[in-house]
Each structure stands twice: as structure tokens, then as C-alpha cells.
N, C-alpha and C positions, 0 to 999 in steps of 0.2 A: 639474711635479715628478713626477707618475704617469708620462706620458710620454716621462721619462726614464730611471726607473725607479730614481728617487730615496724615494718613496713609492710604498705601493700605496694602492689608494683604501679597502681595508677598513680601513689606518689611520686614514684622517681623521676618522671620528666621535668616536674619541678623543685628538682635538688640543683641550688648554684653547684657548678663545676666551671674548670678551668677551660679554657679554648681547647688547648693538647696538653698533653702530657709532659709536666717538664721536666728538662734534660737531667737536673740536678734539683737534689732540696736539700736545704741545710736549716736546722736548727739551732740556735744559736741567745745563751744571756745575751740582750743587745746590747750591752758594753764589751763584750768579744767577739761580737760577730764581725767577721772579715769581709762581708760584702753588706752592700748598702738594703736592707729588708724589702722585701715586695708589701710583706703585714707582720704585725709585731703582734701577739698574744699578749693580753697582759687579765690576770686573774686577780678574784679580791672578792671577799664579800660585799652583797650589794650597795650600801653607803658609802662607800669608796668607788664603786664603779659608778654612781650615782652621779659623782664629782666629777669623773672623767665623761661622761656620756654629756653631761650638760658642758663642756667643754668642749669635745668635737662639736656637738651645737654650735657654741660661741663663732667656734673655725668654721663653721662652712662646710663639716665633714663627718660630715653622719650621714648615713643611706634613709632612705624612706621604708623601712624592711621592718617588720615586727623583731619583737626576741626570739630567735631561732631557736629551736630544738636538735632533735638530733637528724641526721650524723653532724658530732663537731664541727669535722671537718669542713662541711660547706660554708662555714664561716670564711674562710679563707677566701675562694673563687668570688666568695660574696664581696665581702671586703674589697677587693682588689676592685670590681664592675660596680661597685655601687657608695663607696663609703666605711666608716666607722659602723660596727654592728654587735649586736651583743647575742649572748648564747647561754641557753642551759646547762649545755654539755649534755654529752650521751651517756652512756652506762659505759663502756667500752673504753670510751676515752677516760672518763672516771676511774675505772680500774689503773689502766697502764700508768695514769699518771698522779694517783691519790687526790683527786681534786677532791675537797669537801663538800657535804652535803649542802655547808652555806656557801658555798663560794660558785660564781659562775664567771665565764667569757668574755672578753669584749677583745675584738679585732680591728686593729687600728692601720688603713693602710699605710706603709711604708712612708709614701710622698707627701705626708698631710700630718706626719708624728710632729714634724717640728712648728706646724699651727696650732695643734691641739694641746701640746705642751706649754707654748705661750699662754695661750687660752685659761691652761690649766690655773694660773697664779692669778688672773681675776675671780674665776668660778670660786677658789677656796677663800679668797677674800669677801665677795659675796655672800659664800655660804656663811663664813662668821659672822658676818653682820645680819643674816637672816636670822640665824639661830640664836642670837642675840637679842634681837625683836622679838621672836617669838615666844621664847623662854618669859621673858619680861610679862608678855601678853597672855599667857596660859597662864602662867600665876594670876595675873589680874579678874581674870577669868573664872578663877575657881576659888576667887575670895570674898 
């Protein structure tokens, strides 16, 4: 990646990684996953991940982190030491996995899915009634 001059190297000491190397990774839909997630991936174009990020909000579970770039992956170490976090995505990862040009990241640690999922059914309640206001109020607006 230096050598292509994709990174430079004074980046890399601040790439989240993991403490060590773990023993095992498993990827998994998390309705099959056979063990409990350390961070769930969940992908979507931004007005949907809009809804989830102001939902970890709500929880108590979102990192202090900008939206991450690349590599992907540091999503994950991120996640896990800091919170809920969102991602461009790499090129790489992009490839292997056909993510869309509009679609990007958000990492959601394992311990904190079923805050942010509660969370989740106010935030979309909220959003309709915002969206609802404000539709009413832009027409007003431009009459």
C-alpha cells in the first residue's frame, strides 16, 4: 500500500488495530452467527445509515472518531476500543465485496447491538415526525 502510494508509512501508527492477533475470525449473517459478535458490519446507503448513527447516539454508543477511510478494516479494532463508527470503505474492500459507490460502513460493537437497536425504533419515529415538519415547512416556504 506505501508502495503504491496508496498510504504513506507515517500514516500507519495511527491505524486502529487489534491488541493481537486473533486466534479465530468468523464472518457471519448475524442471524447465523454461532457465536456472540465482537462488531457487526452492517452496510446501506447514507440515509439509512443516517438513522442508525443517530441511534448509537441515542445509546451511548458511538466513538468520538471521524468517518474513517481506508483500510476498512481498521473499522473493526476501532469499533471494538471506541464505539459505533462509520466508514468509506477502501477500494479493496470494495472490490472483494461489490459495495456500492453509494453505499458505505458503519461498525457497530457486538456489546452495545442491542442498545442501539432499541434506540433504533425511536430515531425512525423521530425521523417521521421530523420529516413530516419539515416537508409541511419547505412547502411553506417556497410559497
Amino acid at each position: 500500500m506505501v508502495g503504491a502510494g496508496y498510504l504513506k508509512m507515517e500514516e500507519v501508527p495511527s491505524i486502529p488495530r487489534l491488541p493481537r492477533t486473533p486466534a479465530i475470525t468468523c464472518f457471519a449473517p448475524l442471524d447465523r452467527a454461532v457465536v456472540a459478535p465482537d462488531v457487526v458490519i452492517a452496510t446501506g446507503k447514507p440515509g439509512v445509515l443516517m438513522r442508525l448513527q443517530e441511534a448509537a447516539i441515542r445509546a451511548g454508543a458511538v466513538a468520538p472518531l471521524p468517518l474513517l477511510g481506508r483500510p476498512t478494516c481498521m473499522g473493526l479494532p476501532a469499533a471494538i476500543a471506541h464505539g459505533t463508527v462509520m466508514s468509506t470503505g477502501c477500494v479493496g474492500n470494495r472490490v472483494y465485496t461489490a459495495l456500492g459507490d453509494d453505499e458505505l460502513y458503519m461498525m457497530i460493537p457486538g456489546a452495545r447491538l442491542n442498545d442501539v437497536a432499541e434506540a433504533a425504533a425511536t430515531i425512525a419515529s423521530a425521523n417521521d415526525a421530523l420529516r413530516a415538519y419539515h416537508t409541511e415547512r419547505r412547502q411553506s416556504l417556497t410559497t
